[in-house]
VEXZAVEX-836634 format. One record per atom (N, C-alpha, C): residue number from 0; chain; atom name; x, y, z. Coordinates in Angstrom, 3 decimals, padded with zeros to 6 digits. Example, Ala and Ser with C-alpha at 12.3 -4.5 7.8 and 13.67 -1.06 7.14 Angstrom:
# residues 2
(pt 0,A,N,(013.190,-005.690,007.800)),
(pt 0,A,CA,(012.300,-004.500,007.800)),
(pt 0,A,C,(013.200,-003.300,007.800)),
(pt 1,A,N,(012.850,-002.250,007.080)),
(pt 1,A,CA,(013.670,-001.060,007.140)),
(pt 1,A,C,(012.900,000.030,007.870)),
This chain:
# residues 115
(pt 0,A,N,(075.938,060.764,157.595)),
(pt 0,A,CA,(076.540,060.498,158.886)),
(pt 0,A,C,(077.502,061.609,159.292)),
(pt 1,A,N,(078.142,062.314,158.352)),
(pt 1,A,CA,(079.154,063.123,158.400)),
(pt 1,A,C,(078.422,064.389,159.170)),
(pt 2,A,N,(077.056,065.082,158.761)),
(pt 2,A,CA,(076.282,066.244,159.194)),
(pt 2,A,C,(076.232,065.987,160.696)),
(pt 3,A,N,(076.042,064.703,161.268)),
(pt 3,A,CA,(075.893,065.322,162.461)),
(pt 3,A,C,(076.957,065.322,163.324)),
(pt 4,A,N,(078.666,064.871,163.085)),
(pt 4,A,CA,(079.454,065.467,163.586)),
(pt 4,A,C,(079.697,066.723,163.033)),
(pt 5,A,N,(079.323,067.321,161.931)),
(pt 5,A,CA,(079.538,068.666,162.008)),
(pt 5,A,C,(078.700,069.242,162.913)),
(pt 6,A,N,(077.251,069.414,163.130)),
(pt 6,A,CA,(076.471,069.798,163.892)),
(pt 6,A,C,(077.036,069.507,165.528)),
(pt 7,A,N,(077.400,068.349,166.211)),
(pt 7,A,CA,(077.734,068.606,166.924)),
(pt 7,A,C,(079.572,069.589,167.501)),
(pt 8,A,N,(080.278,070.007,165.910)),
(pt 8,A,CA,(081.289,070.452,166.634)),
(pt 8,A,C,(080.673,072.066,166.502)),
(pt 9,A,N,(079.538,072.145,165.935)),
(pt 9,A,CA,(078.997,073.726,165.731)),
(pt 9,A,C,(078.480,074.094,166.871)),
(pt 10,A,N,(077.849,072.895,168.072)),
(pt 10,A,CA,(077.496,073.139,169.451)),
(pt 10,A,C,(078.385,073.306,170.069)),
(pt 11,A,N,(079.871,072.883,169.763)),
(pt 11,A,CA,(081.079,073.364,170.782)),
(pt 11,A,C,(081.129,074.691,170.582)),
(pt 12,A,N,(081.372,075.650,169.523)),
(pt 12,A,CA,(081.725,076.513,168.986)),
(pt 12,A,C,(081.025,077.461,169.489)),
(pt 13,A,N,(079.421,077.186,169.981)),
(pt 13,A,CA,(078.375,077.808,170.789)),
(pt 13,A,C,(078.933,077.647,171.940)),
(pt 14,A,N,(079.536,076.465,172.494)),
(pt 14,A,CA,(079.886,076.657,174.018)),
(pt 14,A,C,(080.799,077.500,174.274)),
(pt 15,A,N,(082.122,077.372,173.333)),
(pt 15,A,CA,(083.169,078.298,173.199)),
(pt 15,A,C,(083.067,079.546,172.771)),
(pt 16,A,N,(081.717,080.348,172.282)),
(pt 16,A,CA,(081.380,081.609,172.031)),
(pt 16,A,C,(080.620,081.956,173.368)),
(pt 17,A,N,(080.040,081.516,174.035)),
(pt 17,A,CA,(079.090,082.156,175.094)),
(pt 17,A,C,(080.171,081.553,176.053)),
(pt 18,A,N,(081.330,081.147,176.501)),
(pt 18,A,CA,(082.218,080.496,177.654)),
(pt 18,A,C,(083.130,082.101,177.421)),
(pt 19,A,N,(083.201,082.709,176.097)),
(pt 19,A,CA,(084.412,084.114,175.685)),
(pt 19,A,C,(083.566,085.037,176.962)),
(pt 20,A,N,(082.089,085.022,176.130)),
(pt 20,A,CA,(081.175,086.136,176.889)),
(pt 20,A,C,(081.093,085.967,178.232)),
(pt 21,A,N,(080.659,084.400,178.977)),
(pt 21,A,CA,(080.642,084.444,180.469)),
(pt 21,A,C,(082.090,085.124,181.173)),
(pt 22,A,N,(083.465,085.037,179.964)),
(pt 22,A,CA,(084.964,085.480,180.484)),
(pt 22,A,C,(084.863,086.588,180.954)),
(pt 23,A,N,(083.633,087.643,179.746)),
(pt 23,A,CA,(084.158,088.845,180.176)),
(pt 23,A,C,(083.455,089.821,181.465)),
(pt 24,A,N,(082.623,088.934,182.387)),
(pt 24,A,CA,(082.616,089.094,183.759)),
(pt 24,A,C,(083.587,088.958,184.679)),
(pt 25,A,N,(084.734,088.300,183.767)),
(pt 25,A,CA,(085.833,087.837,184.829)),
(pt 25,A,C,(087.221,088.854,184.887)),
(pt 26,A,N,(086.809,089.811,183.532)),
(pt 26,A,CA,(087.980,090.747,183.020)),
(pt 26,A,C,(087.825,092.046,184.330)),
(pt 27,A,N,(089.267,092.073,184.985)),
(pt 27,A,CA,(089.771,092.877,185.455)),
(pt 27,A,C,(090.879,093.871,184.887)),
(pt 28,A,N,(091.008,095.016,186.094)),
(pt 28,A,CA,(092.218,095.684,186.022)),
(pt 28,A,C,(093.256,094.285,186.305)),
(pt 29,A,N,(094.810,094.461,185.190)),
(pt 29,A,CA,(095.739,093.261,185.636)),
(pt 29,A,C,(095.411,092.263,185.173)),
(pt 30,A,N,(094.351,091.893,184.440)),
(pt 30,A,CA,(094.384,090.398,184.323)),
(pt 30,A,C,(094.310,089.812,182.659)),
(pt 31,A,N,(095.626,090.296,182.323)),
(pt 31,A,CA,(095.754,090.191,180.856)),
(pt 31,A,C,(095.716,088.614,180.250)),
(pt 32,A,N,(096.093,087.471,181.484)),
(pt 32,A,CA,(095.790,086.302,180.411)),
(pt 32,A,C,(094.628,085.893,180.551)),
(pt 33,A,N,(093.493,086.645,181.675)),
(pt 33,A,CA,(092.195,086.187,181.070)),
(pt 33,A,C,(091.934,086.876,180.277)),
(pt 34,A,N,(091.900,088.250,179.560)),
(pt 34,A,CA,(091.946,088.697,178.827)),
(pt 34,A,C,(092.111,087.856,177.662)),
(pt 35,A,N,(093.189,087.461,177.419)),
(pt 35,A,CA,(093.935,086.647,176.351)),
(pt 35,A,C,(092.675,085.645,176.251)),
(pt 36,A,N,(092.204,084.978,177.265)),
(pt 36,A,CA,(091.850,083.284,177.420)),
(pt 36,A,C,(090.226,083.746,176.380)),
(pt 37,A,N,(089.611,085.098,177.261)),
(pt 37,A,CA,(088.215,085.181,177.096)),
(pt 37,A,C,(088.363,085.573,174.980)),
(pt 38,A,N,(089.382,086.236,174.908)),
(pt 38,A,CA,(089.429,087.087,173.630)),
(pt 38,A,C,(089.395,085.442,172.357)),
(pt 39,A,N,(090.134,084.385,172.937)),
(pt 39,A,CA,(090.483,083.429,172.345)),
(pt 39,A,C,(089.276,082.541,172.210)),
(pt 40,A,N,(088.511,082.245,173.064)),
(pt 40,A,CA,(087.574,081.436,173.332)),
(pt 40,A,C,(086.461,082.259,172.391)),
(pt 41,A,N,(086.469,083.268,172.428)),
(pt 41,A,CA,(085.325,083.720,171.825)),
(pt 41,A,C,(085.751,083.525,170.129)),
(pt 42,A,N,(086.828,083.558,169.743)),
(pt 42,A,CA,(087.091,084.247,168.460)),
(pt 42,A,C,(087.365,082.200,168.146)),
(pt 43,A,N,(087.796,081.552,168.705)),
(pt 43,A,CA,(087.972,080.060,168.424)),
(pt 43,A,C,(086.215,079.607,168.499)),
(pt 44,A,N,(085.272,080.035,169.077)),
(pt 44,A,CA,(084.104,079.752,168.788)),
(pt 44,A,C,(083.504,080.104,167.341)),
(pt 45,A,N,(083.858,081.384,167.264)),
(pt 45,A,CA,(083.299,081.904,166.162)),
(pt 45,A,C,(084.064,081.211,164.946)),
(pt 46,A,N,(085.077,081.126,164.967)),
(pt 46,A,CA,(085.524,080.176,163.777)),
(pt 46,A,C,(084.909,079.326,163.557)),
(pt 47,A,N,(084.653,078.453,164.516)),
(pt 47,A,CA,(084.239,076.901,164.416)),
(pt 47,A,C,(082.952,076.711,163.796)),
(pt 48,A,N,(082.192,077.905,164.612)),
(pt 48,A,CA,(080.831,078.002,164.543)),
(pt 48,A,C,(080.386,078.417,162.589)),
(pt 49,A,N,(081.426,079.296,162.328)),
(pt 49,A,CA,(081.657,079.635,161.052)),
(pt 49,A,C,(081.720,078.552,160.062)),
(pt 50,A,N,(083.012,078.103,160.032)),
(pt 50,A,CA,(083.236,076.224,159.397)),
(pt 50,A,C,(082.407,075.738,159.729)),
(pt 51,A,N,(082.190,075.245,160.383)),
(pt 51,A,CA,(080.634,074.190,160.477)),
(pt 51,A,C,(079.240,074.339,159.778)),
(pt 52,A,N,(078.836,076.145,160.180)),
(pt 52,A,CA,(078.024,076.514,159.433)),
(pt 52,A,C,(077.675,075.869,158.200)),
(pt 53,A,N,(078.741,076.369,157.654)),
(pt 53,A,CA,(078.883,076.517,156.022)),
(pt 53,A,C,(079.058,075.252,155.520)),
(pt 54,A,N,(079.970,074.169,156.450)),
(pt 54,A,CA,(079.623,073.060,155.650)),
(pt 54,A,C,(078.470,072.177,155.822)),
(pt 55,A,N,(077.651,072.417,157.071)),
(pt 55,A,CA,(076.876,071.980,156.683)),
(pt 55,A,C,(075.287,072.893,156.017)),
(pt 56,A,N,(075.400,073.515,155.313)),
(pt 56,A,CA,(074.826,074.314,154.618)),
(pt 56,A,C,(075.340,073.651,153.118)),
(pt 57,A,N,(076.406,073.391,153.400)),
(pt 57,A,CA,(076.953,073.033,151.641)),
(pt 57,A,C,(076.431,071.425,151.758)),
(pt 58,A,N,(076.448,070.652,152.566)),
(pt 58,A,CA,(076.048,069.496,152.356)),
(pt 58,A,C,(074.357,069.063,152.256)),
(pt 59,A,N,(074.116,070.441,153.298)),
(pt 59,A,CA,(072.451,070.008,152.651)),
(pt 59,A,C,(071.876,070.862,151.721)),
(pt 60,A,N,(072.663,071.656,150.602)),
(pt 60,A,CA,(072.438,072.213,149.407)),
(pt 60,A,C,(071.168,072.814,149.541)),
(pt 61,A,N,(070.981,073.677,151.040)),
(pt 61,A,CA,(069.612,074.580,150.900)),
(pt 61,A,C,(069.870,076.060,150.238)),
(pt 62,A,N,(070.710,076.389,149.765)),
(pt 62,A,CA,(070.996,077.724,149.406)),
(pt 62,A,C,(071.309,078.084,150.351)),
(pt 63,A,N,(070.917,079.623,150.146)),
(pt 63,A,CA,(070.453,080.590,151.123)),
(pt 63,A,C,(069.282,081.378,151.646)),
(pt 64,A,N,(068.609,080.834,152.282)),
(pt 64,A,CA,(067.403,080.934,152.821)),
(pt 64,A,C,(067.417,082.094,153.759)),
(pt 65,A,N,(066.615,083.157,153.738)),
(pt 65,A,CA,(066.392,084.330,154.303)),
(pt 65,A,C,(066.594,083.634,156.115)),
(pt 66,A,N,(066.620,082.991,156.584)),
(pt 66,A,CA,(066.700,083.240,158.024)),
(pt 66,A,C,(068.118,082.503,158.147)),
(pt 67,A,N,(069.040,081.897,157.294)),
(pt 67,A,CA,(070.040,081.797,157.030)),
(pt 67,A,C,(070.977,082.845,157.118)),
(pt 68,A,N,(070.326,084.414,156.243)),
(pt 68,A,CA,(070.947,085.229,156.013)),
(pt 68,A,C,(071.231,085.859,157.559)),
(pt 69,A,N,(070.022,086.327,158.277)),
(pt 69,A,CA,(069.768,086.743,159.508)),
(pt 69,A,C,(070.424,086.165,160.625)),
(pt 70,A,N,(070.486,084.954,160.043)),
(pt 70,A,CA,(071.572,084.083,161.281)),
(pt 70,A,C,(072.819,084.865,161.442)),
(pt 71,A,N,(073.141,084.825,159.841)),
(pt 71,A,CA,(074.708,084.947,159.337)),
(pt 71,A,C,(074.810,086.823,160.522)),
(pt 72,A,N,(074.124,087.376,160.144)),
(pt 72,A,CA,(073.784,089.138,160.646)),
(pt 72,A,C,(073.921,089.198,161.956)),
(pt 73,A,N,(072.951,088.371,162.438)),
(pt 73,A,CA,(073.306,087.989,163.978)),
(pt 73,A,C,(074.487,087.517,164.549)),
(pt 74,A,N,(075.034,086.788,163.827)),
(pt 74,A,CA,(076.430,086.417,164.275)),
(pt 74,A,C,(077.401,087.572,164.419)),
(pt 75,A,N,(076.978,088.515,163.721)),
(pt 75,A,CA,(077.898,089.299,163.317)),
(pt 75,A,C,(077.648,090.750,164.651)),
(pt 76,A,N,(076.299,090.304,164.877)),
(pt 76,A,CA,(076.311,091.360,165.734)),
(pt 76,A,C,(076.524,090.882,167.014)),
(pt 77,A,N,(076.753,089.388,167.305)),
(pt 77,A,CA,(077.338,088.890,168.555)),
(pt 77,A,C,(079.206,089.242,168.330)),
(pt 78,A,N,(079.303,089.513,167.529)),
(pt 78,A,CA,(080.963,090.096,167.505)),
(pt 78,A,C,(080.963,091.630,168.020)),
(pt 79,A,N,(079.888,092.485,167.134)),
(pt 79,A,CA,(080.064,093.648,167.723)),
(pt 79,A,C,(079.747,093.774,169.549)),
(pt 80,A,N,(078.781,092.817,169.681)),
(pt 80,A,CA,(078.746,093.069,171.432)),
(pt 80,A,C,(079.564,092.594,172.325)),
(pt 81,A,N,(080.268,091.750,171.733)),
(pt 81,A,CA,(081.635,091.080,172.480)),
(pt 81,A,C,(082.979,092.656,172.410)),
(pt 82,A,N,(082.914,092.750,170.514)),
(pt 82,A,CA,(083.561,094.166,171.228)),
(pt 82,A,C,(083.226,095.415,171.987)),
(pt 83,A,N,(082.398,095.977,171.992)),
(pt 83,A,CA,(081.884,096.909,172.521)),
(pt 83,A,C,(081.894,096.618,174.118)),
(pt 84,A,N,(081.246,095.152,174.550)),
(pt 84,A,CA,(081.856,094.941,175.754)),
(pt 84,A,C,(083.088,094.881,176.211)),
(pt 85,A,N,(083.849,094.517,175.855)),
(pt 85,A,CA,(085.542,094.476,176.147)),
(pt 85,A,C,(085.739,095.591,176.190)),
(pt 86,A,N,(085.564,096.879,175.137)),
(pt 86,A,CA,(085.687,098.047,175.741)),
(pt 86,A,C,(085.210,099.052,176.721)),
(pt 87,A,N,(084.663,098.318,176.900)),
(pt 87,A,CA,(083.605,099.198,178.111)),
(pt 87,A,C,(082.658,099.980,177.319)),
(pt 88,A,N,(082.426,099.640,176.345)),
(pt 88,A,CA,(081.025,100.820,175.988)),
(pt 88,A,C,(080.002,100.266,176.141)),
(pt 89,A,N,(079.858,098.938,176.703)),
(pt 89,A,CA,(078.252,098.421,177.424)),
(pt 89,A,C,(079.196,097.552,178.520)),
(pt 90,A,N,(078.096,097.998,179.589)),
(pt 90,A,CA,(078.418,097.206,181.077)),
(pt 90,A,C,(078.914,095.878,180.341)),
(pt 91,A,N,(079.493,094.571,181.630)),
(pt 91,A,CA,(079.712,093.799,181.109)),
(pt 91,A,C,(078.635,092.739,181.106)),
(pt 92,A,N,(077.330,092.728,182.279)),
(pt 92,A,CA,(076.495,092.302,182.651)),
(pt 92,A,C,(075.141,092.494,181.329)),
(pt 93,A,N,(075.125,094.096,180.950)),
(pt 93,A,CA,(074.056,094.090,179.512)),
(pt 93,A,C,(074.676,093.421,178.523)),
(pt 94,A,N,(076.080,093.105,178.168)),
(pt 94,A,CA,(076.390,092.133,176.971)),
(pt 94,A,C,(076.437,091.358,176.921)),
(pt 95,A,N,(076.246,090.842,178.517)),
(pt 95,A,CA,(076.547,088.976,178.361)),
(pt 95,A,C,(074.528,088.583,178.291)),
(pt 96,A,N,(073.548,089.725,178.794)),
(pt 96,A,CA,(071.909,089.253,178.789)),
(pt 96,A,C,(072.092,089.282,177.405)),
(pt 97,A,N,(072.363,090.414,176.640)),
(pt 97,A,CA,(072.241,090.660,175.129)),
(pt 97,A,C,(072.521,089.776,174.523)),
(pt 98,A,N,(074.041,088.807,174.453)),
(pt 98,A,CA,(074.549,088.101,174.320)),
(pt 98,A,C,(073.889,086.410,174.163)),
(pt 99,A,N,(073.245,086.768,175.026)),
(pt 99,A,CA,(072.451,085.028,175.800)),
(pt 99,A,C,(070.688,085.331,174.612)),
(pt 100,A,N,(070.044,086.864,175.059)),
(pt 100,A,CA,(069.026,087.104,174.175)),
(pt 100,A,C,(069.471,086.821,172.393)),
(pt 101,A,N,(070.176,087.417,171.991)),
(pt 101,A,CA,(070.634,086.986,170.435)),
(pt 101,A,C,(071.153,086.056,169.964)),
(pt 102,A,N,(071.507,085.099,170.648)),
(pt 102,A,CA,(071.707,083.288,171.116)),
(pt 102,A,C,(070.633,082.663,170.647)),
(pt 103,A,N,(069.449,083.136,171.573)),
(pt 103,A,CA,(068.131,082.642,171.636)),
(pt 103,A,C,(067.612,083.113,170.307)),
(pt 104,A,N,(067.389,084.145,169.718)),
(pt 104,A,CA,(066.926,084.159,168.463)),
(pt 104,A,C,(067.483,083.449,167.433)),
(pt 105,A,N,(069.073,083.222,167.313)),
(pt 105,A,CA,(069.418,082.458,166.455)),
(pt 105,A,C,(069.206,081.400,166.441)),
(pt 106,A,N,(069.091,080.397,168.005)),
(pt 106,A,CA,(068.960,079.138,167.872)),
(pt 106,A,C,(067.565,078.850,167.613)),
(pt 107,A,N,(066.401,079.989,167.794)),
(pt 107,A,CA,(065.388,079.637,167.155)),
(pt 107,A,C,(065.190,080.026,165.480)),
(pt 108,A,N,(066.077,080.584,165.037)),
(pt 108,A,CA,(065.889,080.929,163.938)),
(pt 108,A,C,(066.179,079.324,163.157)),
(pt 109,A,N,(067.122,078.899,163.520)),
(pt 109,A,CA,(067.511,077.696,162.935)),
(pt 109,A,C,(066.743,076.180,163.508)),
(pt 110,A,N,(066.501,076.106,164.520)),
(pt 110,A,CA,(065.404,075.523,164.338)),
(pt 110,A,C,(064.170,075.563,163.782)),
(pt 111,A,N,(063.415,077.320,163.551)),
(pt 111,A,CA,(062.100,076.911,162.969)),
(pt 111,A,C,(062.065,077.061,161.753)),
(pt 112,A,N,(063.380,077.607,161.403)),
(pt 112,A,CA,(063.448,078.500,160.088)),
(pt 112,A,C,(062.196,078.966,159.274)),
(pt 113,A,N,(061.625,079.747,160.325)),
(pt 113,A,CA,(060.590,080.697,159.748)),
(pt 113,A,C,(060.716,081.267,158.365)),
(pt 114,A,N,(061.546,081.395,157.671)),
(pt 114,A,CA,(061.399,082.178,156.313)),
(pt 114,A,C,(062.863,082.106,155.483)),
């Protein structure tokens, strides 16, 4: 009973990681507490999304399963495009498609868990 309130606070953590990314369409010159709001939302997603992960990974004692690992990789490269966007080294419009595309692979990774 416990797995699927974890599962559902791991869907907040998705809302609160892609709600950071929709922020950073909203980042202007001057506008340091969205700044603040988008930087928070994203990094309070990724926590959550993190904890949750893992416990429920520990409760259903699958190891670590190769598209597990890839998840974990992907996550990691939804951090690098969150930074790289904030700095301006990709538009803000290619990181939030990129963003939404590497979403989509993960959430299919974990649903079909191909491998």
């Amino acid at each position: 009973m416990a797995l699927i309130y974890i599962k559902i606070f791991h869907i907040i953590g998705a809302f609160c990681l892609f709600l950071g990314f929709g922020g950073l369409l909203a980042i202007g010159e001057n506008r340091t507490h969205i700044n603040r709001l988008v930087a928070s939302l994203h990094g309070a997603g990724l926590l959550i999304l993190f904890l949750t992960g893992f416990a429920a990974q520990g409760m259903g004692k699958m190891g670590f399963p190769g598209w597990l690992i890839t998840k974990i990789v992907l996550w990691v490269v939804m951090v690098l495009l969150f930074v790289f966007t904030k700095r301006d080294k990709i538009p803000a419009k290619i990181g939030v498609v990129l963003s939404l595309l590497v979403g989509a692979i993960i959430a299919w990774l974990c649903l079909a868990k191909p491998f």
